[in-house]
C-alpha positions as CSV (number, residue, x, y, z in Angstrom):
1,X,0.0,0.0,0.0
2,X,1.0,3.4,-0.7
3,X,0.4,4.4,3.1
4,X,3.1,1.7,4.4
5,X,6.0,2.2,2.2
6,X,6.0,6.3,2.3
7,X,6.1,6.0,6.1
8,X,8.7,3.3,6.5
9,X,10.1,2.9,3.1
10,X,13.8,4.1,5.1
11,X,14.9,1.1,6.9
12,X,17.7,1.5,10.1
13,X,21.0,-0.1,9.7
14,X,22.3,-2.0,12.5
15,X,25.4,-2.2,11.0
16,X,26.3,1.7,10.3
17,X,26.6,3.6,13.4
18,X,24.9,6.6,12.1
19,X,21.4,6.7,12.5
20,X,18.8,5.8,9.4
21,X,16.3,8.1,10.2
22,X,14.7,11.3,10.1
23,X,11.3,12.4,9.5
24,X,10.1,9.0,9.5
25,X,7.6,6.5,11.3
26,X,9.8,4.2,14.1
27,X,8.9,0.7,13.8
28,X,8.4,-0.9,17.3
29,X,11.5,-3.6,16.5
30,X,13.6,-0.2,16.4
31,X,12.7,1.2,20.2
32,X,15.6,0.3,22.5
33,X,15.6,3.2,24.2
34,X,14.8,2.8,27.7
35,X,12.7,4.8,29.8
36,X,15.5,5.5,32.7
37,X,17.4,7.4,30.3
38,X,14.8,10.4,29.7
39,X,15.2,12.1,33.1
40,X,19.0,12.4,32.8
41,X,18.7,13.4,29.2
42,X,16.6,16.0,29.9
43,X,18.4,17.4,33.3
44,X,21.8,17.2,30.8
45,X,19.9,19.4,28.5
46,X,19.5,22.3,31.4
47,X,22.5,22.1,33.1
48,X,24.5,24.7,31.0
49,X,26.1,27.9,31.6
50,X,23.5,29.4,28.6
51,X,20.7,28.6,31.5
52,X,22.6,30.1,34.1
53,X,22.1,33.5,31.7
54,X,18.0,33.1,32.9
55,X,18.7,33.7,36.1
56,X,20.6,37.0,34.8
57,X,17.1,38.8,34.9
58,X,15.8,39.2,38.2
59,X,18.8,40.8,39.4
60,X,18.8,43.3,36.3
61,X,15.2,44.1,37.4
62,X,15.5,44.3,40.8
63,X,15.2,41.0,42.3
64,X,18.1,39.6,44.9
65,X,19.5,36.3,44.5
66,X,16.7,34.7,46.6
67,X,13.4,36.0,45.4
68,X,15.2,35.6,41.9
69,X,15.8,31.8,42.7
70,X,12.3,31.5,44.0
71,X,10.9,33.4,40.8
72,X,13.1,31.4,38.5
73,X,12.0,27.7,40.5
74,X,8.3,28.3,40.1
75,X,8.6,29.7,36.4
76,X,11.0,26.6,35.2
77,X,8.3,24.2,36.6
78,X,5.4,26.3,35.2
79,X,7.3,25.6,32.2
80,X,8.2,22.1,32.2
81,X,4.8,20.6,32.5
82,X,4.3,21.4,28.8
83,X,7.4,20.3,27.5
84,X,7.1,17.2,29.6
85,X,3.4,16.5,28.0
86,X,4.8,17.2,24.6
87,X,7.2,13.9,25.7
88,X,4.8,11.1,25.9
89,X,3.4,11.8,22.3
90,X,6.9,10.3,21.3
91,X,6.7,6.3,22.1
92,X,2.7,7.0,21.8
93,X,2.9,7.7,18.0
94,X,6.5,6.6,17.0
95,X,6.8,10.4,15.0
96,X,9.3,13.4,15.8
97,X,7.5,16.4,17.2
98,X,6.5,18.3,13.9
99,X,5.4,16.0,12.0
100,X,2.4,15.4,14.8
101,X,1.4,19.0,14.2
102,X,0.2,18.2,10.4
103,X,-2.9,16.6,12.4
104,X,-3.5,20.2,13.5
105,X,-2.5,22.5,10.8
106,X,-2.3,19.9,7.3
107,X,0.1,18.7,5.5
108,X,1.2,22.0,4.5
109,X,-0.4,24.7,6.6
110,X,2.6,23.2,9.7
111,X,5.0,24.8,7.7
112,X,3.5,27.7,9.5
113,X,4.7,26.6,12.9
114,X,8.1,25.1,11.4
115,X,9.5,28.4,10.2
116,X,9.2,29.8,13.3
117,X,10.3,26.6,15.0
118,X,13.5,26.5,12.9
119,X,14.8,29.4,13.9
120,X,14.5,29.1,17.2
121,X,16.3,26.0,17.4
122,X,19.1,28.0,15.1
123,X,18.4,31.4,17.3
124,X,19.6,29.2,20.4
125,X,22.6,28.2,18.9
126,X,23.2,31.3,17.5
127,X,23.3,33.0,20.7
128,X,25.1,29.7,22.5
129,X,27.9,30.6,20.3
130,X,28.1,34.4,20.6
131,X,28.3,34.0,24.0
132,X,31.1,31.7,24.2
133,X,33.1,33.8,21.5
134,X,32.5,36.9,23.3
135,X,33.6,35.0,26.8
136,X,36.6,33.4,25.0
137,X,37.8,36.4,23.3
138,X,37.8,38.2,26.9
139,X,39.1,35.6,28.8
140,X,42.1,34.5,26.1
141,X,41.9,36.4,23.3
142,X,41.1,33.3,21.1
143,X,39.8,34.0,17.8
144,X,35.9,33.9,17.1
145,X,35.9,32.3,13.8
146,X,38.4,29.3,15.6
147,X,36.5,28.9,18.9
148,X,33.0,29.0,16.3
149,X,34.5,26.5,14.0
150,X,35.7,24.2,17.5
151,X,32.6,24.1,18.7
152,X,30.5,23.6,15.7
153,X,32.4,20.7,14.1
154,X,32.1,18.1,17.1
155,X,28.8,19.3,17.5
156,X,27.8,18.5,13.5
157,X,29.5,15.1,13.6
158,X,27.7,14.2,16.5
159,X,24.3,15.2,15.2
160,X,25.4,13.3,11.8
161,X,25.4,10.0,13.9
162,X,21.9,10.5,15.6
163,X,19.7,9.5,18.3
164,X,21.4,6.7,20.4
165,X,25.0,8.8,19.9
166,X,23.4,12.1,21.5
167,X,22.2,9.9,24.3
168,X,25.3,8.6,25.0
169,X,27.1,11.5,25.0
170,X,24.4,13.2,27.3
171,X,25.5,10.9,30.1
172,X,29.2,11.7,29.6
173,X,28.3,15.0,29.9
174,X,26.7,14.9,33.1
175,X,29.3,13.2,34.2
176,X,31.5,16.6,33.2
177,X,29.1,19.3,34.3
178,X,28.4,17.7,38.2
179,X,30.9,18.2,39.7
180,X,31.9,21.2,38.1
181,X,28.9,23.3,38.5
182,X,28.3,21.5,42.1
183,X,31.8,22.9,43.4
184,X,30.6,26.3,41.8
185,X,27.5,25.9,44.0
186,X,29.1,25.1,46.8
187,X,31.2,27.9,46.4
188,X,28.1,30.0,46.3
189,X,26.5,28.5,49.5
190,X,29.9,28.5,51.7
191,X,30.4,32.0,50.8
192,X,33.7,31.1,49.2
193,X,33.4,33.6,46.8
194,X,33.3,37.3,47.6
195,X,30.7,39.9,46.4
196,X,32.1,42.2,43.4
197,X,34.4,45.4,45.1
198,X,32.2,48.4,44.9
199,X,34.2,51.0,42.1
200,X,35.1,53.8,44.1
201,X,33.2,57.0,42.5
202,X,30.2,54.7,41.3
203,X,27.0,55.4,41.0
204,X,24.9,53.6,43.4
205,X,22.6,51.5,42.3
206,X,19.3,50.5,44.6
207,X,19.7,47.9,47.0
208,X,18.2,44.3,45.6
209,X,15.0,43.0,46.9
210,X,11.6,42.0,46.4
211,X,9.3,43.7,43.8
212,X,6.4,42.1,42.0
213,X,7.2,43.6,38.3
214,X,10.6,41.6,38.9
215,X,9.5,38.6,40.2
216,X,6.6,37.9,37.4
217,X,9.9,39.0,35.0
218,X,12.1,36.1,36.6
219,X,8.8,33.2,36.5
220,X,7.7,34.3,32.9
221,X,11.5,34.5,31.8
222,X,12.3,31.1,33.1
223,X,9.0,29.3,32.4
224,X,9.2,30.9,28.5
225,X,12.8,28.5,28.6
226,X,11.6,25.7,29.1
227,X,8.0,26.4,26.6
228,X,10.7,26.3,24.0
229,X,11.8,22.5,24.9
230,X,8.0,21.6,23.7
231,X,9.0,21.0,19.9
232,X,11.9,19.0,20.6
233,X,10.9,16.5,23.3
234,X,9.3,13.6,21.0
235,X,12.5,13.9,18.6
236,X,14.5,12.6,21.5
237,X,11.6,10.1,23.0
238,X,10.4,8.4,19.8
239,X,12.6,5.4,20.1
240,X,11.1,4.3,23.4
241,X,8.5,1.4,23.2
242,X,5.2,2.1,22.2
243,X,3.4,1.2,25.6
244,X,5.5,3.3,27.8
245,X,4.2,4.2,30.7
246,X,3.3,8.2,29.8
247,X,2.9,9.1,33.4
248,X,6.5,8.0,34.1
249,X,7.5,9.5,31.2
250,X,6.2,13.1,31.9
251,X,7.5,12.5,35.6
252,X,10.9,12.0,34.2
253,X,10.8,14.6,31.5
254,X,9.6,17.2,34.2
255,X,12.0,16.1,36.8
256,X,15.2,16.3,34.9
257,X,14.5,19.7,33.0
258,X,13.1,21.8,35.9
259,X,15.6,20.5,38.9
260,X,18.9,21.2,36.6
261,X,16.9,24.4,35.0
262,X,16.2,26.2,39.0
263,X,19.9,24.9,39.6
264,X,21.2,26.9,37.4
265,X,18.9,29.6,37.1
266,X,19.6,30.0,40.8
267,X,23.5,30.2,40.4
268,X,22.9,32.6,37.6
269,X,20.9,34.6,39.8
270,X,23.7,34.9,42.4
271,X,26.5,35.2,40.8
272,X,24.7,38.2,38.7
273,X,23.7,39.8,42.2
274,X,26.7,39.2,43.7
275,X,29.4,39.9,41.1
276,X,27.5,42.2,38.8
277,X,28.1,39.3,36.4
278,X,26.9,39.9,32.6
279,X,29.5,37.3,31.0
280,X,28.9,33.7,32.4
281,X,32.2,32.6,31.1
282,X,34.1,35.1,32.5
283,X,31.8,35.0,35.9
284,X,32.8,31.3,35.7
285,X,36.6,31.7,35.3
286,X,36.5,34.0,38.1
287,X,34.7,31.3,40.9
288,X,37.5,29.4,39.7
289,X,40.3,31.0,39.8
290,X,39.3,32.3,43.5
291,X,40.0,28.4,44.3
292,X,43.2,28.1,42.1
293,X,45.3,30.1,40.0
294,X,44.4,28.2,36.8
295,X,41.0,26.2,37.9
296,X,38.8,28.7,36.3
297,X,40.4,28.4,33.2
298,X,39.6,24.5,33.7
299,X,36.1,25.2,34.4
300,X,35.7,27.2,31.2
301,X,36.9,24.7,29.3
302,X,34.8,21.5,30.9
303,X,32.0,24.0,30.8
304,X,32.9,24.4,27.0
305,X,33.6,20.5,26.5
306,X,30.3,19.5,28.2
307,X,27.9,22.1,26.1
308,X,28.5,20.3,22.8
309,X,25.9,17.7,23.4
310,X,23.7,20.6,23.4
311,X,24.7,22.7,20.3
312,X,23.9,18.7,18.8
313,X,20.6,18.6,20.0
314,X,19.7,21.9,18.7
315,X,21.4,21.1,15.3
316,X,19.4,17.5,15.3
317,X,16.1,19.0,15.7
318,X,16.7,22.2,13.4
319,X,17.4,19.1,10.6
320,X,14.1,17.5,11.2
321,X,11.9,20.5,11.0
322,X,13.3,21.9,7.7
323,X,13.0,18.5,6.1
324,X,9.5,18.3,7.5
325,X,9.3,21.8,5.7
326,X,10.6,21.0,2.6
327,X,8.7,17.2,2.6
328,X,5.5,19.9,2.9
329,X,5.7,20.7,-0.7
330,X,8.1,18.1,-2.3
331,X,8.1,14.5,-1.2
332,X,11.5,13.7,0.3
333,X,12.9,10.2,1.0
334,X,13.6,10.4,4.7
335,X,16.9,8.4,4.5
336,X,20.4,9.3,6.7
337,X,21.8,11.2,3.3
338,X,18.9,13.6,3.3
339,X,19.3,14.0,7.3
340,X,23.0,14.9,7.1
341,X,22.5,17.2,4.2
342,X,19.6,19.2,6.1
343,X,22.5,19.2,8.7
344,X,25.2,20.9,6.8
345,X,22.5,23.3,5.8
346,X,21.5,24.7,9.4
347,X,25.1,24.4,10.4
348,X,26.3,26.9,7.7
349,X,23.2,29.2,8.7
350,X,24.0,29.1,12.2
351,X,27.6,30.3,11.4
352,X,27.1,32.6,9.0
353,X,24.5,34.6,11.4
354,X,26.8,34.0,14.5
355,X,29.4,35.6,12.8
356,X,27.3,38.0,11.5
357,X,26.1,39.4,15.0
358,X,29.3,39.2,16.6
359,X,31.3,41.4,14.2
360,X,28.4,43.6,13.8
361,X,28.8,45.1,17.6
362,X,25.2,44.7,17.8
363,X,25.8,41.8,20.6
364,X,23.4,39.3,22.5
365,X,20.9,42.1,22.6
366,X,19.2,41.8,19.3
367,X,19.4,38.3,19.3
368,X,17.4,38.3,22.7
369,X,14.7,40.3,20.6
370,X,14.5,37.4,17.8
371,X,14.4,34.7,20.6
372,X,11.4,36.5,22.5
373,X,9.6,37.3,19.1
374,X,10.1,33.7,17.8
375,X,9.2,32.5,21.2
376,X,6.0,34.4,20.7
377,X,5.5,32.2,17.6
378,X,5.6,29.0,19.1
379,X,3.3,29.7,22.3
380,X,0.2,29.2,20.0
381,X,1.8,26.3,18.4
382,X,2.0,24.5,21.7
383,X,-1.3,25.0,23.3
384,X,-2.9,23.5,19.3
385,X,-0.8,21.0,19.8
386,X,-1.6,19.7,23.1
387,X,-5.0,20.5,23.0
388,X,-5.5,18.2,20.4
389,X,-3.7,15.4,21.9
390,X,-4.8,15.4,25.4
391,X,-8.7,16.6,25.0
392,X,-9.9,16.4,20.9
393,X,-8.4,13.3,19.7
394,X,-6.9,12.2,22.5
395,X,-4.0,10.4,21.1
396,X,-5.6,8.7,18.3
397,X,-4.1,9.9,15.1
398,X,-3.9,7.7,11.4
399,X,-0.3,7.5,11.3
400,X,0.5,7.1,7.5
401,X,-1.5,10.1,6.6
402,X,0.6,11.9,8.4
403,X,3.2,11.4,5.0
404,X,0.2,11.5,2.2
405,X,0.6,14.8,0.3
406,X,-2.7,14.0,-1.1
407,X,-5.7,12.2,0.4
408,X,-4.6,11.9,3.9
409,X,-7.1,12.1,6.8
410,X,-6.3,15.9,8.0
411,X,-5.7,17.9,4.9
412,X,-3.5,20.5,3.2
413,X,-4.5,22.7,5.4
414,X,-6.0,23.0,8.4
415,X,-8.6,25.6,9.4
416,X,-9.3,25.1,13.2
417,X,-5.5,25.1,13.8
418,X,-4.5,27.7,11.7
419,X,-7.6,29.8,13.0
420,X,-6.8,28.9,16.3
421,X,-3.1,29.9,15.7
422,X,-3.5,33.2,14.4
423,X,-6.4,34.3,17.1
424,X,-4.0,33.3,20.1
425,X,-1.5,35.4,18.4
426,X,-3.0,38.2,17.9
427,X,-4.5,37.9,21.1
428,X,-0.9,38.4,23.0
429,X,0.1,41.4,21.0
430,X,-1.2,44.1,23.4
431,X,0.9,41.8,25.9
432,X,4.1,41.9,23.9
433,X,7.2,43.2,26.4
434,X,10.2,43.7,24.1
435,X,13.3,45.3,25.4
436,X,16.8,45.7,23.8
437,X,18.8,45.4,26.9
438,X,17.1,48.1,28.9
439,X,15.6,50.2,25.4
440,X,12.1,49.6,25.1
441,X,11.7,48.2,21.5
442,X,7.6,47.2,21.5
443,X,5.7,47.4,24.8
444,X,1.7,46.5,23.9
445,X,-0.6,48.6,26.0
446,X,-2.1,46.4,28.3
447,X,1.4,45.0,28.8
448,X,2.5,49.1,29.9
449,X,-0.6,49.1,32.1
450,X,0.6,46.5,34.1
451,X,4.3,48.0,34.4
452,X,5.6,46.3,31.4
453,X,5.4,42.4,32.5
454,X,5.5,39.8,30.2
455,X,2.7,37.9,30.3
456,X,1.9,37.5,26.2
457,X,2.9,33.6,26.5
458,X,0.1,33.4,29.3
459,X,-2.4,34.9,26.9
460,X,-1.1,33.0,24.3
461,X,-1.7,29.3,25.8
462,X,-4.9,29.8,27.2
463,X,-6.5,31.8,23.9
464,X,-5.3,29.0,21.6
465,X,-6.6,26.4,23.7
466,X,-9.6,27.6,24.5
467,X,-10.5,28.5,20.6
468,X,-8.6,25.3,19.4
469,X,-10.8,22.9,21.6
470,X,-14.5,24.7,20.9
471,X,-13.7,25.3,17.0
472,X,-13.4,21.3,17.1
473,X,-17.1,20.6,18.3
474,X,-17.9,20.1,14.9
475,X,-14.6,17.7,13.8
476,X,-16.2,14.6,12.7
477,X,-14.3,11.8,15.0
478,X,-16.3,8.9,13.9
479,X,-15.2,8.8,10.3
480,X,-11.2,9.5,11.8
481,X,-11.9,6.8,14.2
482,X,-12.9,4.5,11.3
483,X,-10.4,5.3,9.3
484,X,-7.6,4.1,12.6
485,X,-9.5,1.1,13.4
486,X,-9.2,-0.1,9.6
487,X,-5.2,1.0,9.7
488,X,-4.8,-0.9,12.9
489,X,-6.2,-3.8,11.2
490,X,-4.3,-4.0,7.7
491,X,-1.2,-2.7,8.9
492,X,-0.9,-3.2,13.4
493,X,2.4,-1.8,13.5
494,X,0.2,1.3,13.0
495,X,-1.1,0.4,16.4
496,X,-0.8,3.1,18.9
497,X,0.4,2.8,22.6
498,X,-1.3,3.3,25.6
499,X,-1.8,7.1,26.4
């Protein structure tokens, strides 16, 4: 049938070590992950100095190292529950994340959503590189073209190898970060490290406290982190078996990302209230070297060594979504040449903008605009997306039309989603907060009312829900849910798992 072979026509190689997938279906015979390996993972994927940059806010608004740990704690597990949810759709359906969304917006109306979710994943690791250029030209003068080019190469050769090599180098890079950023903690608690001298002739600035406008700052910053995890989780979930328990899996998936994400948000949060810190690198070097004259230039580079994982991951799930993109108009065979080429692609991007920005002078600061604005994007995406899952179809999907261009169960394009979309959008614009550094770029006017807080993502999820889930009272469920039951029948590896 035409159904099975465009969904599993690419076959995995047990014999190669890089991985035979991309956009495809994952046969059950294929799932070896194991379920034990997801909380780790996801911790790994937290426990970076870019997180540590979260917890940079509350003090630039106001907030002391405690309220801005408490702030960042409650945001990063606000957060987390939807990226966690997004996680059990992966063994459920056997699919990367984006691919799901065609249910929601057709075959081709996702590209909507995978546009803006392309760049995010490139933004990230746009900015992840700027910062360690900008850190490692401070600290040792190094050249950023090298230190771009040192980083990005290990990075690309691991995403080239896939799912089970990211794993495993996830768990070597816990093994790196823990006790590195558990002696910089402890350094932190023991008061080890002395507050930044005051510069004689300064200006003063207010004494850190507690203040709402800064603590709804620090919870919507941190919680808007992790709502950028939601369209990766399933890419890194989809080998697990099928009837994996998704209750453990959410617990494990919210566990990991939001106790390593208030970790670190916390030691950002202290080491910007304590030593005025805007360079994480450089903050880093300097809780180092208060130990030893050349630990902190050890630190930097574990820190360094143990981030690569992470530029992968970012790089692996950029790949999927622009050849989900392109497979939206022109059929693509999803085999491991097609994978690395999309790889090479986003990899040459990604350099060319990070060089780009970091000649231009312009800094971090316009970047942080793009990342907010795209994060504004995805919001909508999110709340379609699990709405759909959790309360309209309730994981029950027809698997191989998710690869018909023509024909398939959901459409080109479709309607309630992209409605949906666009009227939870539109919806947070007088909520927009956009600042370039402390220039106010766009400021909506209910957003000004309330003393320019953030809360656009808020409006966002519940807007898009609400209109998602009522615009699909008329979605005629019977004739999808005959159209599964015969799948299930002709073809059972079709079958879904238990929800």
């Amino acid at each position: 049938m035409q159904t099975e072979s465009t969904a599993v026509k690419a076959t995995s190689n047990d014999q190669s070590p890089i991985e035979g997938r991309s956009i495809d279906f994952v046969p059950e015979q294929e799932r070896t992950d194991k379920l034990s390996s997801q909380g780790p993972f996801w911790f790994v994927g937290n426990f970076t100095f870019f997180t540590m940059t979260i917890g940079f806010v509350g003090p630039s608004v106001g907030l002391d190292a405690l309220w801005t740990t408490i702030a960042g704690t409650l945001g990063i597990m606000f957060g987390t529950l939807f990226m966690a949810f997004h996680g059990s759709q992966g063994p459920h359906l056997g699919l990367p994340q984006m691919i799901q969304s065609r249910a929601q917006f057709g075959y081709r109306g996702v590209v909507l959503v995978l546009i803006a979710t392309l760049f995010v994943f490139a933004g990230f690791n746009i900015v992840n590189l700027v910062l360690m250029m900008q850190g490692l030209k401070t600290l040792f003068s190094w050249d950023p073209l090298q230190v771009a080019l040192a980083v990005t190469v290990p990075a690309t050769i691991l995403a080239i190898l896939g799912h089970d090599w990211m794993h495993k180098t996830f768990k070597w890079s816990l093994y790196l970060s823990l006790p590195l950023y558990g002696l910089v903690t402890l350094a932190v608690l023991m008061g080890w490290v002395h507050d930044a001298p005051v510069v004689e002739g300064a200006v003063q600035e207010a004494p850190l406290g507690f203040n709402w406008t800064g603590f709804i700052a620090q919870f919507a910053a941190a919680a808007s982190y992790n709502i950028a995890y939601a369209p990766y989780v399933s890419d890194y979930s989809r080998y697990l078996p099928k009837n994996t328990s998704s209750s453990k899996l959410i617990t494990a998936v919210f566990l990991g990302a939001s106790l390593s994400g208030a970790w670190m948000i916390s030691v950002g949060g202290w080491l910007a209230a304590h030593l005025h810190a805007t360079d994480v690198l450089v903050a880093l070097n300097t809780v180092g070297t208060g130990f030893a004259p050349h630990l902190g230039t050890f630190m930097v580079a574990i820190t360094i060594l143990a981030f690569l994982p992470v530029i992968a991951m970012n790089i692996y799930s950029a790949k999927l979504t622009a050849i989900t993109s392109v497979d939206s108009f022109r059929k693509i065979e999803p085999t491991a040449k097609t994978r690395i080429v999309a790889i090479f692609l986003v990899v040459f991007l990604q350099l060319g903008v990070a060089m780009s920005i970091y000649n231009s002078g312009s800094g971090l600061s316009v970047l942080n605009i793009y990342l907010v604005v795209m994060l504004y994007f995805l919001v909508p995406w999110t709340a379609v997306n699990l709405t759909d899952y959790f309360f309209v179809r309730k994981g029950r999907y027809a698997i191989p039309h998710f690869f018909l261009p023509h024909g398939n169960l959901y459409g080109r394009w479709g309607a309630r989603g992209l409605l949906s979309y666009m009227v939870g959008f539109m919806a947070m614009v007088p909520f927009f907060c956009i600042f370039e550094g402390s220039r106010e770029v766009y400021v909506g006017p209910i957003a000004r009312a309330m003393g320019s807080v953030d809360l656009a993502w808020l409006v966002g999820l519940i807007v898009s829900s609400i209109v998602y889930y009522l615009s699909c009272r008329s979605l005629n469920l019977h004739h999808e849910e005959a159209v599964i039951a015969q799948i299930e029948i002709n073809m059972p590896e079709y079958t879904t798992g238990n929800k």
